[in-house]
RODO-893578 format. One record per atom (N, C-alpha, C): residue number from 1; chain; atom name; x, y, z. Coordinates in nm, 3 decimals, padded with zeros to 5 digits, always signed. Layout:
N
   n chain atom       X       Y       Z
 NUM     A   CA       X       Y       Z
...
//
This chain:
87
   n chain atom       X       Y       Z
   1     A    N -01.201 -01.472 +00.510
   1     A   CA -01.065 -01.423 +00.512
   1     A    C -01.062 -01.286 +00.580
   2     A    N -00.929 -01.294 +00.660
   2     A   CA -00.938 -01.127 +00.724
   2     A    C -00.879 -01.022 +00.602
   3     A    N -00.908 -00.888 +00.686
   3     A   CA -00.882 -00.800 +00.596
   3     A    C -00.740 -00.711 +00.623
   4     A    N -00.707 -00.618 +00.538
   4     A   CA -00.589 -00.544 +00.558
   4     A    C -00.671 -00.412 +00.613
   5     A    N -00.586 -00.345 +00.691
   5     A   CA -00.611 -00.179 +00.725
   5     A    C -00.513 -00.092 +00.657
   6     A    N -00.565 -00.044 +00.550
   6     A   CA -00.447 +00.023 +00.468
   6     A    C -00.443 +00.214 +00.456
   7     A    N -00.338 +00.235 +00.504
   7     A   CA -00.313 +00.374 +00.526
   7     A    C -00.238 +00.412 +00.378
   8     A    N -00.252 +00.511 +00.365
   8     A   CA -00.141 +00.565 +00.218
   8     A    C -00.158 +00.713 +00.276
   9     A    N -00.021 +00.773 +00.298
   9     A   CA +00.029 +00.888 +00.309
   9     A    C +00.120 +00.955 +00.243
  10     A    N +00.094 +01.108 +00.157
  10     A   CA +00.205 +01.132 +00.141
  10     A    C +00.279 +01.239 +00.251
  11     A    N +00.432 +01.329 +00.213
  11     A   CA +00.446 +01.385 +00.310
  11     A    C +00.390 +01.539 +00.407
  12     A    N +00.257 +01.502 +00.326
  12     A   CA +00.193 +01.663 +00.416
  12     A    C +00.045 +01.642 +00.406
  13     A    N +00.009 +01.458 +00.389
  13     A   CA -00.134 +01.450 +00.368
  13     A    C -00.168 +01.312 +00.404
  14     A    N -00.316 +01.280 +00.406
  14     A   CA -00.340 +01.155 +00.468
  14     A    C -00.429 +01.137 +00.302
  15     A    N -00.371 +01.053 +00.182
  15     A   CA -00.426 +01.033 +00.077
  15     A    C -00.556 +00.947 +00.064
  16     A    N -00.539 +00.833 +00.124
  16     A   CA -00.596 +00.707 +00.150
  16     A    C -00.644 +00.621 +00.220
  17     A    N -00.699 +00.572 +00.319
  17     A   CA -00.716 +00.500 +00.406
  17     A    C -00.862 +00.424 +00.391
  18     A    N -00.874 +00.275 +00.447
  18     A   CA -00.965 +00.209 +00.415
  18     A    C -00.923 +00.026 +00.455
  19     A    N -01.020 -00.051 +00.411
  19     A   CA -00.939 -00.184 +00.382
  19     A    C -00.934 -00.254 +00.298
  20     A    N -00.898 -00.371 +00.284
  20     A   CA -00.844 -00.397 +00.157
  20     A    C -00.846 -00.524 +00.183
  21     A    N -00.799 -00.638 +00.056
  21     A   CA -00.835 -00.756 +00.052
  21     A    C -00.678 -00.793 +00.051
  22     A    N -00.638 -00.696 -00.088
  22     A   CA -00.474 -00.786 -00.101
  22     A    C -00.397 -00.598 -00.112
  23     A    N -00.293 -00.605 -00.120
  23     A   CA -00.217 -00.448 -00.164
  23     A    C -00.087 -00.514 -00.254
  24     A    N -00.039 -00.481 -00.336
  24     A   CA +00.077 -00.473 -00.471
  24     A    C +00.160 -00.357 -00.430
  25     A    N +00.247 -00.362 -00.442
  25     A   CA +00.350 -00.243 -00.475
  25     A    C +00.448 -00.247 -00.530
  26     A    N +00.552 -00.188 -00.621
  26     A   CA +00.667 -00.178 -00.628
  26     A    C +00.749 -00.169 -00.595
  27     A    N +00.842 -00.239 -00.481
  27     A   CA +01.008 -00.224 -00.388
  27     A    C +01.139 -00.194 -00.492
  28     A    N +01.211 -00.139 -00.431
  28     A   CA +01.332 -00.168 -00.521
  28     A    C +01.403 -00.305 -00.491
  29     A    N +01.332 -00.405 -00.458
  29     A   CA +01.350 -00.578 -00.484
  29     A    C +01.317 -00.630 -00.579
  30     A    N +01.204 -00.548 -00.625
  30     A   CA +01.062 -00.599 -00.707
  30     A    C +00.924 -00.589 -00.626
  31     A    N +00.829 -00.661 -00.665
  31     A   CA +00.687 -00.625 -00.660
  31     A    C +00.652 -00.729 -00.520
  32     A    N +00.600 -00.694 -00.452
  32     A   CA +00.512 -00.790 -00.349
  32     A    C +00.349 -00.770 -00.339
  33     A    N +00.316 -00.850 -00.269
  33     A   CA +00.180 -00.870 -00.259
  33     A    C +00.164 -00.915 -00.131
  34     A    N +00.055 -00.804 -00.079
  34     A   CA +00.039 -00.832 +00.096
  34     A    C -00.091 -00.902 +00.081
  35     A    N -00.077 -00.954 +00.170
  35     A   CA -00.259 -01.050 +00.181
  35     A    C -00.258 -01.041 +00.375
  36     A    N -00.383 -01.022 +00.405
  36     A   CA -00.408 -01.057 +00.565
  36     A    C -00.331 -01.152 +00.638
  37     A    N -00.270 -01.147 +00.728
  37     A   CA -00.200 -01.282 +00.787
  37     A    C -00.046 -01.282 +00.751
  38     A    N +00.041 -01.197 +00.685
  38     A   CA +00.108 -01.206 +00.567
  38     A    C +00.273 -01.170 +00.701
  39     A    N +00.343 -01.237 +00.665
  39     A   CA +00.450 -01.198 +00.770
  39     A    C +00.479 -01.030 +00.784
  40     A    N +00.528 -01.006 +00.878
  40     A   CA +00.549 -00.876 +00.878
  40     A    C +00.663 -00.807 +00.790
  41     A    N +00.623 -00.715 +00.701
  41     A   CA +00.734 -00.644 +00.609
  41     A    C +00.763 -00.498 +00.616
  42     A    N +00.865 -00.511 +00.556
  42     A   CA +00.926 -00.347 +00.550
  42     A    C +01.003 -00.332 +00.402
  43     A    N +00.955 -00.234 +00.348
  43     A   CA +01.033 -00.236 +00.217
  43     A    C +01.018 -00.125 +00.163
  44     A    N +01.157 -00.087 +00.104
  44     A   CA +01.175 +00.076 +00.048
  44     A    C +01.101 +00.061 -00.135
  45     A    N +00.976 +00.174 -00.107
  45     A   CA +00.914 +00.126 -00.251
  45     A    C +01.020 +00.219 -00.365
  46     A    N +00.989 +00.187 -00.449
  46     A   CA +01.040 +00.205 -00.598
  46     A    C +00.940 +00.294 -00.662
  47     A    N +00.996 +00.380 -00.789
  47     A   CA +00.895 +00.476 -00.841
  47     A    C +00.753 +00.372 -00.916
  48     A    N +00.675 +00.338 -00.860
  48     A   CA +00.547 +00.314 -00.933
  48     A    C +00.405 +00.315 -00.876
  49     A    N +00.351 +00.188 -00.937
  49     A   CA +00.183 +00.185 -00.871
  49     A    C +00.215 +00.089 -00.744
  50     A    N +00.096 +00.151 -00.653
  50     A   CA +00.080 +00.051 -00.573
  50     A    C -00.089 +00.055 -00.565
  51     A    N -00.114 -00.066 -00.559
  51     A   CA -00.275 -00.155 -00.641
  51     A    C -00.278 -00.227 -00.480
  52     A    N -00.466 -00.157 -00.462
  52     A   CA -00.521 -00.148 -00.341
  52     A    C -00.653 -00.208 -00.397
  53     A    N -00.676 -00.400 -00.342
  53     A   CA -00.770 -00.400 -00.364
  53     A    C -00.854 -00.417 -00.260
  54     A    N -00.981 -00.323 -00.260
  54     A   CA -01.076 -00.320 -00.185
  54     A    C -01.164 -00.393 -00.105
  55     A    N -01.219 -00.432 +00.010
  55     A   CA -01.287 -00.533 +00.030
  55     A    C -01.449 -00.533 -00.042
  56     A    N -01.451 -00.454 -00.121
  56     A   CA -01.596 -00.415 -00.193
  56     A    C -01.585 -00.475 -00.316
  57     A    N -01.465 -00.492 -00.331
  57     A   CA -01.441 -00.592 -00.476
  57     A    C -01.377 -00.472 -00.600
  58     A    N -01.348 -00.365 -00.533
  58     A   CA -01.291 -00.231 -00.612
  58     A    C -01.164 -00.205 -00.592
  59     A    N -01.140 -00.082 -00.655
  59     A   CA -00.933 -00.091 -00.704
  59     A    C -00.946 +00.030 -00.686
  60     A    N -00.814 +00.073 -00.559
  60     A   CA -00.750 +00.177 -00.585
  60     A    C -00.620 +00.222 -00.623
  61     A    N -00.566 +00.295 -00.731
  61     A   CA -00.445 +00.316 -00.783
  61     A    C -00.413 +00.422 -00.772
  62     A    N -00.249 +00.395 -00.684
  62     A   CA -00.188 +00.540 -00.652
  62     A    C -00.039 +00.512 -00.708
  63     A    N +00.003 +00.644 -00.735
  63     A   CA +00.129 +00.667 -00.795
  63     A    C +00.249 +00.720 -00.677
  64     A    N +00.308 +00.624 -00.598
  64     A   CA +00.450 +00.636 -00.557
  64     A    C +00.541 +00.672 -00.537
  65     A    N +00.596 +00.763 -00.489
  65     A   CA +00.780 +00.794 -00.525
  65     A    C +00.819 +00.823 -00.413
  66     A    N +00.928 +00.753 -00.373
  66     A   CA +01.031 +00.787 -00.269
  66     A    C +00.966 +00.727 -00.115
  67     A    N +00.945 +00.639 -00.067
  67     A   CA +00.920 +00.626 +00.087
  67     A    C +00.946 +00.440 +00.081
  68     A    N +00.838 +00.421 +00.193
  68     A   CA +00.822 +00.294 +00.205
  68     A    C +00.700 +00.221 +00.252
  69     A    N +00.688 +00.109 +00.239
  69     A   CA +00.546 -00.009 +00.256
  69     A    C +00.576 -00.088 +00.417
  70     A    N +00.505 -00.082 +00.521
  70     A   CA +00.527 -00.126 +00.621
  70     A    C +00.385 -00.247 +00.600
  71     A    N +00.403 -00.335 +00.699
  71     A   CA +00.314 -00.435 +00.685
  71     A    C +00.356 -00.511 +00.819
  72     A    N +00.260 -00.487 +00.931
  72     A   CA +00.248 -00.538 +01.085
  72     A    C +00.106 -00.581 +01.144
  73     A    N +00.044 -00.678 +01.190
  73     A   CA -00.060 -00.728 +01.230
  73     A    C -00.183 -00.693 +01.125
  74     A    N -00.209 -00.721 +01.016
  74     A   CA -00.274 -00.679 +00.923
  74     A    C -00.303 -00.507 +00.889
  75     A    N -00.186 -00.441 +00.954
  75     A   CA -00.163 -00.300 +00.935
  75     A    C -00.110 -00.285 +00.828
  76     A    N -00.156 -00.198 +00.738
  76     A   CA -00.041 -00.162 +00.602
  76     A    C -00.032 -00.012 +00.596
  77     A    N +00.095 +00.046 +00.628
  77     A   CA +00.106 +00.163 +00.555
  77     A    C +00.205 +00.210 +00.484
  78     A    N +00.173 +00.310 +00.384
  78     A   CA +00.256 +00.322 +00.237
  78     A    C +00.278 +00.488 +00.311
  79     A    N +00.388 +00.517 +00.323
  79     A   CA +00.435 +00.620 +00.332
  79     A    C +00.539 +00.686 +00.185
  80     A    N +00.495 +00.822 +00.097
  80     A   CA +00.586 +00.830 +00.057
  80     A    C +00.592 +01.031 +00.044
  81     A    N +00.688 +01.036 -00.009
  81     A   CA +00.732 +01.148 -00.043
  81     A    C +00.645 +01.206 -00.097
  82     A    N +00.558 +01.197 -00.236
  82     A   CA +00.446 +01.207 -00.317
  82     A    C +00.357 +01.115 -00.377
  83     A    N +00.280 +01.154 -00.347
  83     A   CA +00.145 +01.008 -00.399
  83     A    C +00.045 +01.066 -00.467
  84     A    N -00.011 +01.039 -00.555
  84     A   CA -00.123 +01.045 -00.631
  84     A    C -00.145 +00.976 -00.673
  85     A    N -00.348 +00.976 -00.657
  85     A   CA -00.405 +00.896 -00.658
  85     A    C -00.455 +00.892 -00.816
  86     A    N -00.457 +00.777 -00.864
  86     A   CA -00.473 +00.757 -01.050
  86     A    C -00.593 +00.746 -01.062
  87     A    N -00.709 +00.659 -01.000
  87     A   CA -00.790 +00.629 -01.029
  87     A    C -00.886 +00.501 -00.902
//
């Protein structure tokens, strides 16, 4: 299976970057789940987690507020206002 290229930025920093197997986030739609191959999206996230899983078989959890989740040719990036990283 291919992989994701996942960026996470907040607005005065580059938090995150790496790849990833699948990515979760919170929209103000509700929750999606990107996987490799995955149509292209755009979506304004919602205050929560967004769950980055690793191609190493590991989890990264960051905390959200205010931006959005882009998703183009197995590109992902999470742009938001403030992000921190949980764990």
């Amino acid at each position: 299976m291919a992989d994701l290229e996942v960026t996470v930025v907040s607005a005065d920093e580059q938090v995150w970057a790496g790849r990833a197997q699948m990515v979760v986030a919170r929209t103000q739609v509700g929750e999606i789940g990107l996987l490799a191959g995955h149509t292209p999206v755009l979506g304004i996230l919602a205050a929560g987690e967004v769950r980055i899983h690793t191609t190493d078989g590991g989890r990264v959890t960051a905390k959200a507020d205010d931006g959005f989740i882009s998703l183009q040719n197995d590109v992902v990036t999470i742009a938001a206002r403030s992000v921190e990283l949980l764990r």
